[in-house]
N, C-alpha and C positions, 0 to 999 in steps of 0.2 A: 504494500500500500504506500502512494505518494502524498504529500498535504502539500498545502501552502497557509504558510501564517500571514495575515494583513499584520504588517509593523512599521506603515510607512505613515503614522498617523503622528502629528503635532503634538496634541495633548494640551492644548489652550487652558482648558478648564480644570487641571492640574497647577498649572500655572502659581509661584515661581518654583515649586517641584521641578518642573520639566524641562525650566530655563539650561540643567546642564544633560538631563537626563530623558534621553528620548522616554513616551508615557510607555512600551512595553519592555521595559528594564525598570520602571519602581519596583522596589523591592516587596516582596510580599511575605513575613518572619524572614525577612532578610535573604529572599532568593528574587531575582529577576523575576516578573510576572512569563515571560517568555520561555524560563526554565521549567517554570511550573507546566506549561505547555507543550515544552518539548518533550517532557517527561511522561505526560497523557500520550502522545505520539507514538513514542517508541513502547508503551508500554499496549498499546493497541498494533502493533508490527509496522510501524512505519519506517520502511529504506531511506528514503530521500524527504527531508524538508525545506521547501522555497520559501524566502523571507525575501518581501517587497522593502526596503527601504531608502530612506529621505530624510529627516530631520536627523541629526546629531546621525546618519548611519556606520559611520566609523564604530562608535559605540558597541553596536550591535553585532557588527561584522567582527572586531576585535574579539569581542567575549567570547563569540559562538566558534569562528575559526572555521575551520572543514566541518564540524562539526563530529569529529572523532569521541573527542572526551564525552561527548554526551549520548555517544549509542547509533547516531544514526551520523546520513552524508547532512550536510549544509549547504544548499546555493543561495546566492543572492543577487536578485535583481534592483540595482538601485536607480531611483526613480527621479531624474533632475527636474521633471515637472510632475508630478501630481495624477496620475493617470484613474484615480476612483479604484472601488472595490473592486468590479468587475473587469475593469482595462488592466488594472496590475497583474491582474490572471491571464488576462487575454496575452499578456506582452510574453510572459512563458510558458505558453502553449505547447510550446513543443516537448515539456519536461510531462506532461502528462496522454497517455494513452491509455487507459484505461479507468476506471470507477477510481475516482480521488476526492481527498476534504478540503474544506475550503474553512480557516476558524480564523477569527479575531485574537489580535495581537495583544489585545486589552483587556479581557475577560479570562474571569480564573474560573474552574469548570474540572469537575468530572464524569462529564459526560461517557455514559457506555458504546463509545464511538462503533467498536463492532456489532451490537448490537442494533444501530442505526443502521449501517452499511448493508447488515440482512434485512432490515425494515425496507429500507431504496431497493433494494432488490428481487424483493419479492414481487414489491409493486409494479415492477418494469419502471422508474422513475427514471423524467430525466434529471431533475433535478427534486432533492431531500431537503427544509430547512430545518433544522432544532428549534423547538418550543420551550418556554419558559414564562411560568404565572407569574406576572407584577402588581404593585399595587397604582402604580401611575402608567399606562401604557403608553399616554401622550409621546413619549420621548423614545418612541420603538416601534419599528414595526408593526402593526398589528394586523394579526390573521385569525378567520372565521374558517374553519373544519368543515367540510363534508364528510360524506359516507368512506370508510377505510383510511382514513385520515388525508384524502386529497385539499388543497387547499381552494376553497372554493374564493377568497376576498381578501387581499392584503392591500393595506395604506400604509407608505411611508410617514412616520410622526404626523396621525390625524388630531386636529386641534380637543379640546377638551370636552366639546359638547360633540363630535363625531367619532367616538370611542365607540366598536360596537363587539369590543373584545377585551379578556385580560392577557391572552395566550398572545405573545413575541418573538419577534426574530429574535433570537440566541447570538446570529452570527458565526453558527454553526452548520458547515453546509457539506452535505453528500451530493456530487456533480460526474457525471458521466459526457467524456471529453466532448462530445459531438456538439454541449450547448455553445461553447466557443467559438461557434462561427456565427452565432448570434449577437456576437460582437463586437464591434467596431475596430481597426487597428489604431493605437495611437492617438488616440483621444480619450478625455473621461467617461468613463461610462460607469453608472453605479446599480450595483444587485437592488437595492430595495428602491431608487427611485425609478428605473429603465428597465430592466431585465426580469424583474419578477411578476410588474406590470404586462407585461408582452407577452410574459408565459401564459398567465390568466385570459389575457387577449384571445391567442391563438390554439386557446384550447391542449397545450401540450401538458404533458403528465408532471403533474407537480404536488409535493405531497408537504405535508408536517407531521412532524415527528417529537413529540410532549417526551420531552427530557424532564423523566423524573429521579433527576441528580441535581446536586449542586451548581448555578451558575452567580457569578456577579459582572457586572459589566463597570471596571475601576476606572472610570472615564470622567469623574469628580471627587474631591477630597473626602467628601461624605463616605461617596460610595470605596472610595481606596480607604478607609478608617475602617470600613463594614468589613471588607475582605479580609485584612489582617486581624480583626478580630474573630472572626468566621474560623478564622486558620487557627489561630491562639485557644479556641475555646472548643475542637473537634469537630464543629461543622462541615468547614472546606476541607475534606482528605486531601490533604499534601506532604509532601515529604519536607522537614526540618531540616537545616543547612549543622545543626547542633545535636546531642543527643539528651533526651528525655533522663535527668539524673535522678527524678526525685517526679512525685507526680504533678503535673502544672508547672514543672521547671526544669528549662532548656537551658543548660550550661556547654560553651564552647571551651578549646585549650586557651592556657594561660590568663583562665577569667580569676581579680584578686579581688575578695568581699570581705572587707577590715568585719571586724569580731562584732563591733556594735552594729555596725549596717543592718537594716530591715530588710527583706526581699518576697513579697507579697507571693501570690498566686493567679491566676497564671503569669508567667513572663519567661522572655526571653533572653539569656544572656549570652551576646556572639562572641566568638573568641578575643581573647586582650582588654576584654570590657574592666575597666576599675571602680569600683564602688567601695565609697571611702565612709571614713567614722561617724556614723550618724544618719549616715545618705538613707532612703527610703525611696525603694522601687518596689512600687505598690502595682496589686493587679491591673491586668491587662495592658501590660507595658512590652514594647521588643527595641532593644539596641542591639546594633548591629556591630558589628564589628569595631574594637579597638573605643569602644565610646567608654568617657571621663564621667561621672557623676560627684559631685564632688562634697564636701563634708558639710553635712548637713541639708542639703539639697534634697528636693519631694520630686518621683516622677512616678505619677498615676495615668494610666487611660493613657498614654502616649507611645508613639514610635519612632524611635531615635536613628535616624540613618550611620552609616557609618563614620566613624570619626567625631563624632558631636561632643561639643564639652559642658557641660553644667557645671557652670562655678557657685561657690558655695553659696548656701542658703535661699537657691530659688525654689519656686514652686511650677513644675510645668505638669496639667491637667489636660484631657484630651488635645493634645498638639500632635505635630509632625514636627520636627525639626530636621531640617536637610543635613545631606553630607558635612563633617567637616566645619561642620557651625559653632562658634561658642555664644552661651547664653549667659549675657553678663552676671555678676554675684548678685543676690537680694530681687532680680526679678519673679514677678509675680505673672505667669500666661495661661488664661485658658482659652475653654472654648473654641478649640483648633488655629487657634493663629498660627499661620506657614512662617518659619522664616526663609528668608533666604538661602539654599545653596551655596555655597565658597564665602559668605560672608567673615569678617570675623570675630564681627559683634552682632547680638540682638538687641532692641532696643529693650528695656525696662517696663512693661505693662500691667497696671493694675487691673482688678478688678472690675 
């Protein structure tokens, strides 16, 4: 089996997250959201993965490499203009001959991909998409079911009085090669606003497939808060970058936690993390690698990218704090305020 990962996407609404960090490498317990996905991949027999990229794509290509270290081949097609969902496919056409998937870059997911692929197959589909119940569908495809699960209605993001669905594109898609010539060369074309529309049109076999697994789509701060606590609390089944020492606690090598330190449940501690005399890392917390907590400092509800420093005596409460951040002494932040990325101070926030 072949896939292609959408990772050529911006991540606006991450934002300043994603200022250094293309949005399918935020970390999720401190693994790239794309690892989490190549890992579904290979773990459903996937040979080959094609990754579309364009923003920050050095990023991505760097990490992945051949993609040896992680079980399967790697290619990548990188995109100097912007070619849509469906043209990024289209542009590597030729890497696909046979029944292949089609998943978002951005969405963390265990989906039972083989179990979809004999769904598309039975049906004679030409094309499969994955399902997923929301509570706001405004902001998703929405699709209406027929008989055997054909899709009989999809509207790309219908406004909020024209919802006539909770069932969504996943961004999850089983494609048998032949639909790619329903596509344009070399211009944008996109699955949910062109292509799926046209399927529906012209009557071709087009099905949905109710993914009753885990998905989240981490395409806003909100929703990236949701997933790493998804993952931190057994929800999202992913595999840890650390191993499970204690129950609800994830300890990396050379993590030092001074004798008075607090260290709540669940959390995550990446390797070379320091947490000093007094410090309090309280549940639902993950740093990532090499992160400073420093004496007497509180960090509840939050996720510390790698390298981040806590100087003594603040308080950080549901945040994110980026790579490499330090958060000055005596600040007080919650309520998810982002800081900055490579900064090297945060400003001081109260209440």
């Amino acid at each position: 089996m072949k896939a292609m990962i959408l990772a050529a996407g911006v991540g606006s609404r991450l934002d300043p997250l994603t200022r250094t960090v293309p949005k399918p490498m935020v970390p999720v317990v401190n693994r790239p959201v794309l690892e989490h996905l190549v890992d579904l991949l290979v773990r459903h027999g996937c040979s080959r993965v094609v990754m579309n990229t364009h923003y920050l794509a050095e990023r991505i290509e760097e990490h992945f490499g051949n993609g040896e270290a992680f079980g399967t081949e790697v290619i990548y097609s990188r995109e100097e203009r912007l070619l849509g969902t469906a043209g990024g496919v289209k542009r590597v056409a030729e890497h696909f001959d046979d029944t292949f998937v089609v998943i978002g870059g951005d969405d963390l997911t265990d989906v039972n991909l083989s179990e979809m692929i004999d769904f598309h197959r039975e049906r004679k589909a030409l094309v499969t998409i994955g399902l997923s119940v929301v509570d706001d569908p405004s902001q998703f495809g929405v699709v209406l079911l027929g008989e055997n699960g054909a899709v009989r209605r999809f509207v790309e993001k219908p406004g909020r009085g024209e919802v006539f669905s909770n069932r969504v594109n996943a961004q999850v898609y089983i494609l048998e090669p032949e639909v790619l010539k329903m596509i344009p060369d070399g211009v944008p074309y996109d699955f949910g606003k062109q292509l799926f529309p046209r399927l529906l049109r012209e009557g071709y076999p087009f099905y949905g497939y109710e993914m009753h697994s885990y998905w989240c789509d981490i395409g806003s701060l909100t929703q990236y808060r949701r997933a790493n606590l998804d993952a931190l609390n057994g929800v999202a089944p992913v595999n840890f970058t650390v191993p499970e020492v204690e129950r609800g606690l994830w300890v990396g090598d050379g993590v030092r936690i001074a004798p008075s330190a607090e260290i709540g449940r669940p959390v995550v501690l990446g390797d070379g993390c320091i947490i000093e005399s007094g410090a309090r890392v309280m549940e639902n917390s993950i740093l990532g690698a090499g992160v400073v907590v420093e004496e007497g400092a509180i960090v509840r509800h939050s996720i510390l990218w790698e390298g981040a420093e806590i100087q003594h005596g603040t308080i950080l409460e549901r945040c994110v704090v980026g790579r490499h951040c330090r958060v000055k002494s005596n600040a007080a932040i919650f309520d998810g305020i982002v800081v900055d990325p490579g900064r090297s101070e945060a400003p001081s926030l109260g209440r």
